[in-house]
C-alpha positions in Angstrom: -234.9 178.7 -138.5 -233.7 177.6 -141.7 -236.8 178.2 -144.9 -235.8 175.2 -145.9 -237.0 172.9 -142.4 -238.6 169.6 -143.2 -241.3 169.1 -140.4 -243.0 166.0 -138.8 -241.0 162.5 -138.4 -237.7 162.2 -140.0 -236.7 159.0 -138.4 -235.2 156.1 -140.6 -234.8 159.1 -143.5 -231.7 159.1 -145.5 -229.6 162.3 -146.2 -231.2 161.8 -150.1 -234.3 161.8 -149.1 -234.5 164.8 -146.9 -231.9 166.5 -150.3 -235.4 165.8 -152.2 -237.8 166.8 -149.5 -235.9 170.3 -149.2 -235.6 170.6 -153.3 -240.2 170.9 -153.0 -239.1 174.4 -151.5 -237.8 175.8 -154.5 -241.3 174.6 -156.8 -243.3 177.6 -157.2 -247.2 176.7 -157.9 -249.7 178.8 -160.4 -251.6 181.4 -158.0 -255.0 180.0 -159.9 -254.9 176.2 -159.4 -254.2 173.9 -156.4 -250.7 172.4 -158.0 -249.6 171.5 -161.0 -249.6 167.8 -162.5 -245.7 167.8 -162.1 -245.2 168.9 -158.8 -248.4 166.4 -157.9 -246.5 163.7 -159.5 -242.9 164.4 -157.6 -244.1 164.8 -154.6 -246.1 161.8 -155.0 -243.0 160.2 -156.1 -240.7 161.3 -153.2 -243.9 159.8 -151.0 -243.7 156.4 -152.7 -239.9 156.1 -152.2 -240.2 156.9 -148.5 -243.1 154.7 -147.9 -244.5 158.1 -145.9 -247.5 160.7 -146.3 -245.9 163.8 -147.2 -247.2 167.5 -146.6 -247.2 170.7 -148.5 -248.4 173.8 -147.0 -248.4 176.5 -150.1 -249.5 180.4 -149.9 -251.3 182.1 -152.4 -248.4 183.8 -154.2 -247.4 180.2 -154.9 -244.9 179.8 -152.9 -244.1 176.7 -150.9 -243.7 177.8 -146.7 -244.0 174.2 -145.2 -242.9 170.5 -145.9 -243.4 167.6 -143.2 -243.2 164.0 -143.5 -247.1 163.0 -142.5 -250.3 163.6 -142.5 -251.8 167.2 -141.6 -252.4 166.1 -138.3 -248.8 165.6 -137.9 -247.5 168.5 -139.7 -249.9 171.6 -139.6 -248.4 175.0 -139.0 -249.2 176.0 -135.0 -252.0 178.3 -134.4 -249.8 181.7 -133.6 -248.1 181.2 -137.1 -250.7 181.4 -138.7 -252.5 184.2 -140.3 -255.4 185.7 -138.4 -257.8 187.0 -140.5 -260.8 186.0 -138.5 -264.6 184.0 -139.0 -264.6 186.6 -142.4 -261.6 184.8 -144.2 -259.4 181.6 -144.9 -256.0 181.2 -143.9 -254.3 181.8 -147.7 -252.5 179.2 -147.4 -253.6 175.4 -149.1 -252.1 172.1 -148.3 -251.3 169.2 -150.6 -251.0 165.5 -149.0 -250.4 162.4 -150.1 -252.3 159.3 -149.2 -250.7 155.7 -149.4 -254.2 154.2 -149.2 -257.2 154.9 -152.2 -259.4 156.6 -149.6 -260.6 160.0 -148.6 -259.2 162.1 -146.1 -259.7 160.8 -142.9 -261.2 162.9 -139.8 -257.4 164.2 -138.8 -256.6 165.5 -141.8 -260.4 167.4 -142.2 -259.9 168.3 -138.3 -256.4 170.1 -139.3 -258.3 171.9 -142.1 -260.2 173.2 -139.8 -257.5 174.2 -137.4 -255.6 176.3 -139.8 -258.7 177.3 -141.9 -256.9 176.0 -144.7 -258.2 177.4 -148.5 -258.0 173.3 -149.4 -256.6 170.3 -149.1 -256.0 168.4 -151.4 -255.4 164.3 -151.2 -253.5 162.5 -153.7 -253.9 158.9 -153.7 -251.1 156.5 -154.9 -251.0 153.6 -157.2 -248.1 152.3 -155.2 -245.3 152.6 -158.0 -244.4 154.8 -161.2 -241.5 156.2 -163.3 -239.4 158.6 -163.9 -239.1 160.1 -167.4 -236.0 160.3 -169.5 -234.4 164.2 -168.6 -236.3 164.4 -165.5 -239.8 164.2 -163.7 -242.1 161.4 -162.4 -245.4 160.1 -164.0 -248.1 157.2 -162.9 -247.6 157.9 -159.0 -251.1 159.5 -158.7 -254.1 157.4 -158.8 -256.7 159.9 -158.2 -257.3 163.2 -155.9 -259.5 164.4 -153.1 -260.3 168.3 -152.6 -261.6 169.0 -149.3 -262.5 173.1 -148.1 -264.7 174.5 -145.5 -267.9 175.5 -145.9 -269.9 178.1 -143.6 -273.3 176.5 -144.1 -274.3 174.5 -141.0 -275.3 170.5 -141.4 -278.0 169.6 -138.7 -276.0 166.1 -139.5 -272.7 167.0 -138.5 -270.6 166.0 -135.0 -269.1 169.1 -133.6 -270.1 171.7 -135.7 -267.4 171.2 -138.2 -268.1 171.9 -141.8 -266.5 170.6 -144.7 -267.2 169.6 -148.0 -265.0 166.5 -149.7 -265.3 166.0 -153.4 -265.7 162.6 -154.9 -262.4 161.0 -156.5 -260.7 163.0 -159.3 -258.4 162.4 -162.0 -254.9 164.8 -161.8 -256.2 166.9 -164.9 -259.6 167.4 -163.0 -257.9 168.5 -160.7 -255.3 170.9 -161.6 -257.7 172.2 -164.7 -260.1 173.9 -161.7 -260.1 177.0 -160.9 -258.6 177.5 -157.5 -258.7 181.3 -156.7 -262.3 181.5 -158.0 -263.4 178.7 -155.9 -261.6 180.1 -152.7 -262.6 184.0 -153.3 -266.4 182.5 -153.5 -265.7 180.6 -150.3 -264.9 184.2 -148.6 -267.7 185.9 -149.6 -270.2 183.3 -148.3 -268.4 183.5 -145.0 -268.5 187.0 -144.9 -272.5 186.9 -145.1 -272.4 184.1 -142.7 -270.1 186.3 -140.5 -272.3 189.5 -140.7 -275.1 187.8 -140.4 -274.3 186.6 -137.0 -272.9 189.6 -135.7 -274.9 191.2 -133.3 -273.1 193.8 -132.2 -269.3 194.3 -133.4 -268.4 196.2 -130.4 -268.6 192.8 -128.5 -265.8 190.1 -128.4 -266.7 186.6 -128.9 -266.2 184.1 -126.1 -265.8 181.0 -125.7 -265.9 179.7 -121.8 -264.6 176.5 -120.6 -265.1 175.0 -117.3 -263.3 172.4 -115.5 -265.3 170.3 -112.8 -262.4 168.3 -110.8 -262.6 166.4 -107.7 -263.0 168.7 -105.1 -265.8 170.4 -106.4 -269.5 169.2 -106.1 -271.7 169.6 -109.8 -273.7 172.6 -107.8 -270.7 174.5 -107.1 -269.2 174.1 -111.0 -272.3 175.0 -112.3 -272.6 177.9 -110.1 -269.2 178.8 -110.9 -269.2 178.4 -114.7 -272.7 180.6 -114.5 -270.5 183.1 -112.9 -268.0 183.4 -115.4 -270.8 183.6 -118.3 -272.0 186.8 -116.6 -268.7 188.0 -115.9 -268.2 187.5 -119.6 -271.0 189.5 -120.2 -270.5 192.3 -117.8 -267.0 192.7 -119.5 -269.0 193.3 -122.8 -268.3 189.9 -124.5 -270.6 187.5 -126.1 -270.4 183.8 -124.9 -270.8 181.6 -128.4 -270.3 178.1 -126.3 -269.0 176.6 -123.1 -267.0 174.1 -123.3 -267.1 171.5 -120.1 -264.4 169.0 -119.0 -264.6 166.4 -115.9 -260.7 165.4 -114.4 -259.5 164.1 -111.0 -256.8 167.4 -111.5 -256.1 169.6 -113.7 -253.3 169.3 -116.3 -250.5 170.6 -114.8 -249.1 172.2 -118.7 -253.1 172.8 -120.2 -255.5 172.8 -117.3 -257.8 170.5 -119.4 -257.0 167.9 -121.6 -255.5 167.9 -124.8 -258.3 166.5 -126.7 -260.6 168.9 -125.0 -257.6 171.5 -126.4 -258.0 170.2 -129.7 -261.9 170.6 -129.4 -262.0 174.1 -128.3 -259.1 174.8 -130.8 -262.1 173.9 -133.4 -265.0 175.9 -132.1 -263.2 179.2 -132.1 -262.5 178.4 -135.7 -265.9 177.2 -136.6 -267.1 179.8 -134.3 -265.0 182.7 -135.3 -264.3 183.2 -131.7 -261.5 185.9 -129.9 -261.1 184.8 -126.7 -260.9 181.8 -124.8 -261.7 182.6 -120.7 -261.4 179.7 -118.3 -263.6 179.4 -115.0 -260.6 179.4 -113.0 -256.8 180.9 -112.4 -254.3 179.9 -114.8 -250.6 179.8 -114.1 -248.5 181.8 -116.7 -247.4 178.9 -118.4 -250.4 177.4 -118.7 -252.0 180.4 -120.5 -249.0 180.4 -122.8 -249.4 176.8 -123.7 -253.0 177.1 -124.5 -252.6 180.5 -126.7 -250.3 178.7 -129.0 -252.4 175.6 -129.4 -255.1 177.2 -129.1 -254.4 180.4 -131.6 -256.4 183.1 -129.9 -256.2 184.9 -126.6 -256.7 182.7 -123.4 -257.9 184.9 -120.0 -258.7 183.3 -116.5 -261.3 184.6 -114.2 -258.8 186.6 -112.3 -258.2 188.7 -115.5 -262.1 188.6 -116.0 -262.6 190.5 -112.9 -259.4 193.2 -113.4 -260.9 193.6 -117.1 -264.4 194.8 -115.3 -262.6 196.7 -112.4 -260.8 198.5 -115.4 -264.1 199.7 -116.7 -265.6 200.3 -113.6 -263.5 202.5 -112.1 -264.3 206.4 -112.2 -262.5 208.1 -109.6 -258.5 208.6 -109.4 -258.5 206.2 -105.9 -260.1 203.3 -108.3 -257.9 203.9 -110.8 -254.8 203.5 -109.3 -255.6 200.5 -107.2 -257.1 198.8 -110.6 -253.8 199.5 -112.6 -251.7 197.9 -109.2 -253.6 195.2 -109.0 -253.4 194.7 -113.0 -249.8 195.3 -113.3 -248.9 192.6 -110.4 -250.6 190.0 -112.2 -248.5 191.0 -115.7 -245.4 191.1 -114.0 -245.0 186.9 -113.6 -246.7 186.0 -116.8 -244.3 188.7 -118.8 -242.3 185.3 -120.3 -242.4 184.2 -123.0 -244.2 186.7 -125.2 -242.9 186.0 -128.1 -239.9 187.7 -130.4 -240.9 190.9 -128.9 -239.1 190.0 -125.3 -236.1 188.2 -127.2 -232.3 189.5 -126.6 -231.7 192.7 -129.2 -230.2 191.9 -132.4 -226.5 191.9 -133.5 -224.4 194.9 -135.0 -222.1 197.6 -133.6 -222.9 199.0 -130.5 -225.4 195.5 -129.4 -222.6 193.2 -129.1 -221.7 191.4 -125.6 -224.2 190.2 -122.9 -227.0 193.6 -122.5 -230.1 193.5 -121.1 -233.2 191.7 -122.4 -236.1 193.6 -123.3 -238.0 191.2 -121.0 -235.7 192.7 -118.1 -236.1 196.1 -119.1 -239.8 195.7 -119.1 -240.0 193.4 -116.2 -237.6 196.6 -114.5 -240.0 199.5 -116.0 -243.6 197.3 -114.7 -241.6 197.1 -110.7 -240.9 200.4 -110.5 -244.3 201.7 -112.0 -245.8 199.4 -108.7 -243.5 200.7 -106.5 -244.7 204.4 -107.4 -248.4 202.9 -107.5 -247.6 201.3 -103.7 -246.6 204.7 -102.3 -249.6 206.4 -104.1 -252.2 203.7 -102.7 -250.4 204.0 -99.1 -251.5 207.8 -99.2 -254.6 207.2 -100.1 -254.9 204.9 -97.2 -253.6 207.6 -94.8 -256.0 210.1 -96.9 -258.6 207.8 -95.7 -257.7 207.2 -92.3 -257.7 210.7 -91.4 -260.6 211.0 -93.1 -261.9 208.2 -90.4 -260.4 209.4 -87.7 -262.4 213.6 -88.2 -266.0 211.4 -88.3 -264.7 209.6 -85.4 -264.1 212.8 -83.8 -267.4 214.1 -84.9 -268.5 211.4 -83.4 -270.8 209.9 -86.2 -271.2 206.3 -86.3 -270.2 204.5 -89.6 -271.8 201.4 -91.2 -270.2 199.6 -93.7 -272.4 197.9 -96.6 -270.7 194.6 -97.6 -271.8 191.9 -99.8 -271.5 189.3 -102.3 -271.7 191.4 -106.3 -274.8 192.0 -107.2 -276.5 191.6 -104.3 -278.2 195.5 -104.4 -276.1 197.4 -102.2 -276.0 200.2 -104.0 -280.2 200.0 -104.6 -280.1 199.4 -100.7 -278.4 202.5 -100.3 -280.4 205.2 -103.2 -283.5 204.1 -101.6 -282.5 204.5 -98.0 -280.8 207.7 -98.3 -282.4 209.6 -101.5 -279.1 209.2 -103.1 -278.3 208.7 -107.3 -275.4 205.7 -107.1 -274.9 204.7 -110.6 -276.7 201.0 -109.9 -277.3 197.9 -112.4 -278.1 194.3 -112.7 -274.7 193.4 -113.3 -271.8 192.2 -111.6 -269.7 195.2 -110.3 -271.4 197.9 -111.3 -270.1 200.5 -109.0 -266.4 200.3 -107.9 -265.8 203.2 -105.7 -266.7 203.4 -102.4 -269.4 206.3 -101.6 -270.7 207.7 -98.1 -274.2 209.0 -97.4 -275.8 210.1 -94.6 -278.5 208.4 -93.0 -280.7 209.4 -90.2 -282.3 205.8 -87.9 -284.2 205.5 -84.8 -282.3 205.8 -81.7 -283.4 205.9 -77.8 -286.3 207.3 -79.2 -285.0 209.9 -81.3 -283.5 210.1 -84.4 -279.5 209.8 -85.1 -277.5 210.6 -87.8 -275.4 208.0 -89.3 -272.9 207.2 -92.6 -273.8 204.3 -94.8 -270.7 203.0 -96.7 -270.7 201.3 -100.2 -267.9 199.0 -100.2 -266.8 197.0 -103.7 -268.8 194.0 -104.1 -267.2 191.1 -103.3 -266.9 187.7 -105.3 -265.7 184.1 -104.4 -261.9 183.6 -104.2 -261.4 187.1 -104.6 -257.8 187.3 -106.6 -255.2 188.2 -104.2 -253.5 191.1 -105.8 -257.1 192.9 -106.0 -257.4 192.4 -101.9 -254.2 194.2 -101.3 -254.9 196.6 -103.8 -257.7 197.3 -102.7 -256.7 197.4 -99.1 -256.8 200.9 -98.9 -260.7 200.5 -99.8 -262.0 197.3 -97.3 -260.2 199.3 -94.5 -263.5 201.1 -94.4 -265.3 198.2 -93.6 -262.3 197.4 -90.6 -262.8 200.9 -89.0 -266.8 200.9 -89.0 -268.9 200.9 -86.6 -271.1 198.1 -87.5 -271.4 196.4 -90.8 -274.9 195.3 -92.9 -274.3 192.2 -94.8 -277.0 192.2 -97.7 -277.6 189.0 -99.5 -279.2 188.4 -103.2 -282.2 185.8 -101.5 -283.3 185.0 -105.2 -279.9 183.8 -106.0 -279.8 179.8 -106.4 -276.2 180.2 -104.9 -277.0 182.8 -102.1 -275.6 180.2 -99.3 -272.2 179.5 -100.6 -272.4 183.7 -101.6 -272.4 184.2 -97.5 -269.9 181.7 -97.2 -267.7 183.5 -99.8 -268.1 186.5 -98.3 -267.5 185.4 -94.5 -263.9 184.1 -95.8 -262.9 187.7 -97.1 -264.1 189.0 -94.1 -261.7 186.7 -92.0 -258.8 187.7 -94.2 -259.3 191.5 -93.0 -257.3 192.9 -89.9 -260.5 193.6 -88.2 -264.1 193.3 -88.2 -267.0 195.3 -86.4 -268.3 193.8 -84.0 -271.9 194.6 -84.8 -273.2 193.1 -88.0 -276.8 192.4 -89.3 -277.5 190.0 -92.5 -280.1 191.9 -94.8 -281.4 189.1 -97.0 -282.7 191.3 -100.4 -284.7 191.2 -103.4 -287.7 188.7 -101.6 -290.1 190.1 -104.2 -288.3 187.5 -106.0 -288.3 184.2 -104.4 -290.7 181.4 -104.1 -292.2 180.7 -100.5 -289.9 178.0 -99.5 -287.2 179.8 -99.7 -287.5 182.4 -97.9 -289.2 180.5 -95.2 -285.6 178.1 -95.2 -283.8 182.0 -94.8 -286.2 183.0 -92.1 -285.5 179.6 -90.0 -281.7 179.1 -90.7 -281.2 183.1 -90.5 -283.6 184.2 -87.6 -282.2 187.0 -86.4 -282.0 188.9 -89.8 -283.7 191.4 -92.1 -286.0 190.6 -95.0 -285.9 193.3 -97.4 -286.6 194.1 -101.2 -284.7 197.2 -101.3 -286.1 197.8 -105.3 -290.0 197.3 -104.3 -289.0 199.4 -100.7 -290.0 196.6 -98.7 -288.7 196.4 -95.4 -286.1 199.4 -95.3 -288.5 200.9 -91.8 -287.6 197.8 -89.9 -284.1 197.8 -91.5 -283.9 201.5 -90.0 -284.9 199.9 -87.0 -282.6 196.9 -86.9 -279.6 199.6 -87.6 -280.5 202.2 -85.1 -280.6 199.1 -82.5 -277.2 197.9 -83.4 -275.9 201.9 -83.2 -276.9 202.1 -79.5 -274.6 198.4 -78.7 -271.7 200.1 -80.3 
């Protein structure tokens, strides 16, 4: 790409024009004021003559990086070119616009300010005609000036949280006789105190969450979903700053959500000084490129919500392994497109002719890391079968522990068997699936059983973390009999079962005997646990924290032992 590019709409431009547009390259501006009165004037000039708004972007050593023929709007530098220097600093880079009306700068123009976190911008109004001076340079095309920059103080008064501050009208010697670095330096420091004041913990990334409600999808089901990705969020260790919320028939086949909604989320990480973007739902690999470079900061789905937490979660080398398989099968499609990084290696001796991309060569090195990972998981599957197959001999029935995230298996099992499972209010806390023996009423005796803590399971459980993770909800396929415990004080606990009952269906086989364990009742009103007790008869009501219930559980278990 040529320096020299003139941006924005060319159309009906002669070959003169653009010679003059390109020539604004080559004028170097003072590193301590917005412009100077004769690059004001030229460019103001060069506007008149074209009867067009022109545009120039300008970085602090002076030096001219962008011109486009329009308004900000139509000519700001995309998010991913820009500098990121985060909620603590401006872009460095300033951009001076003409106006063919005697106004301020309309919302757009502020709006693409904010976009780029511009260090000003600066309107020149026209008087609609002027001269050029004899030897060279243009005079009387500037009526009067406009400087516009953010500020991090928040007004109550404001729509969308954007904050600006536009001067009043200024003559050209106002302007260029100010003091630009001083003003901009100032500017910096009071968002640095803004920024630190509102950090409470650096350690965490800053999240904004967006949620799309389209037709298939009841309002209970969205909100519940969009709750679900705020926790995930905060499992994962970010902090949500705002959640954005869209209603469509579909969603955009290019941005999921619409592009004012873009635009609008675009602001609030800037205003915000957000990291990440994560949606409420899977997003194809073009679609989370698409939104990245309008957007300017990382974009994440739910699917790579959940492998972010799995990541963390995992502690033993079985968890490990299926987390990175299931992690490197979702990279491997959405490896396009990243960027000069993946581009075809540059020319010179010995790089000439057709090669090999470095997309291919790291598509090639990801496929045969999963083909190695494959072989590893299908050990460990026949580790764990044979593993099965000595407690089969032993002749010790098994009980698998399945249930939605959350729900307080792991609780269940410490307080039934005396055990220490790392268990927390939060959405996957334990990963790895651990046996305990359990001793329940039988034929009046006692029997020995093995309680199994499966993964916890979530709605539309991604794909590539099912057969990753095959080698792990086998267990549940070769038990014995199965316990299905429920989070009762849940608003969502229904559609949780239902969630749950798919994933089950998916799996090769299920045991035959199962019993629903309906949990934490220390924590729901009346009514709803007499709704559970009449739609759900023939289960257990238990609050495995407060020990309520686990006799009759014992009980329940030891019954469904003696049908097996």
């Amino acid at each position: 790409m040529s320096i020299e590019t003139i941006y924005g709409n060319l159309k009906g431009l002669k070959a003169s024009e653009i010679k003059q547009l390109k020539r604004l390259y080559h004028q170097g501006q003072p590193r301590d004021r917005a412009t100077t009165p004769e690059f004001a004037q030229r460019l103001a000039a060069i506007s008149t003559d074209i009867n067009q708004s022109v545009s120039v972007y300008i970085n602090r050593r002076g030096q001219v990086i962008r011109v486009g023929v329009g308004n900000p709007r139509d000519t700001q530098i995309p998010p991913l070119e820009l500098p990121r220097y985060g909620a603590k600093r401006l872009s460095g880079i300033r951009c001076i616009t003409t106006s063919l009306k005697s106004e301020p700068p309309k919302q757009p123009s502020l709006t693409a300010m904010v976009l780029q976190r511009l260090d000003l911008l600066v309107t020149l109004t026209l008087t609609g005609s002027g001269f050029q001076r004899r030897g060279g340079g243009a005079t009387g095309y500037v009526e009067s000036a406009y400087l516009a920059h953010l500020t991090p103080e928040t007004d109550p008064n404001r729509e969308e949280g954007l904050h600006w501050t536009v001067s009043p009208p200024l003559s050209l010697d106002a302007l260029t006789q100010q003091d630009f670095l001083n003003l901009v330096e100032g500017l910096e420091e009071e968002f640095e105190r803004e920024y630190v004041a509102q950090q409470v913990d650096s350690s965490h990334q800053r999240v904004v969450v967006v949620g799309l409600m389209t037709a298939d999808i009841s309002p209970q089901q969205f909100q519940d979903g969009l709750a679900e990705v705020t926790r995930l969020v905060d499992t994962a260790g970010g902090e949500v700053l705002e959640v954005v919320k869209q209603r469509r028939s579909r969603p955009h086949p290019q941005t999921v959500i619409g592009a004012g909604k873009v635009e609008e989320i675009a602001i609030a990480v800037q205003t915000l000084g957000a990291s990440v973007v994560a949606f409420d739902q899977d997003l194809t690999p073009a679609q989370a490129r698409n939104l990245e470079q309008k957007i300017g900061v990382r974009v994440i789905d739910r699917t790579e919500l959940i492998l972010d937490i799995f990541a963390q979660r995992a502690r033993t080398r079985a968890g490990k392994l299926q987390v990175e398989l299931a992690q490197l099968e979702y990279l491997l499609p959405r490896l396009v497109g990243k960027g000069e990084a993946m581009s075809r290696l540059g020319g010179g001796i010995g790089t000439r002719g057709p090669g090999e991309t470095k997309l291919e060569t790291e598509r090639r090195r990801i496929q045969k890391r999963v083909s190695r990972l494959q072989q590893e998981v299908n050990q460990l599957q026949s580790h764990r079968s044979r593993m099965r197959q000595q407690r089969q001999k032993q002749e010790v029935p098994t009980v698998a522990v399945v249930g939605y995230t959350n729900a307080g298996k792991s609780t269940l099992l410490n307080n039934l068997t005396n055990s220490d499972i790392y268990a927390e209010d939060q959405l996957f806390a334990t990963l790895d699936p651990t046996t305990r023996r359990l001793n329940v009423p039988h034929n009046g005796d006692s029997q020995t059983i093995l309680l199994t803590d499966t993964v916890g399971f979530i709605k539309e459980l991604p794909p590539s973390l099912i057969d990753a993770f095959r080698a792990t909800l086998e267990e549940v396929s070769e038990a014995d009999a199965m316990l299905h415990v429920v989070d009762l004080s849940h608003q969502a606990w229904e559609s949780q079962i239902q969630a749950v009952s798919n994933i089950l269906s998916d799996l090769p086989l299920v045991p035959p005997e199962s019993l629903l364990v309906f949990n934490k009742i220390d924590q729901v009103d009346s009514d709803t646990l007499a709704e559970a007790k009449k739609n759900y008869p023939d289960s257990v009501f238990i609050s495995a924290q407060k020990r309520l219930g686990l006799e009759t559980l014992r009980e329940k278990i030891g019954m469904m032992i003696s049908h097996c």
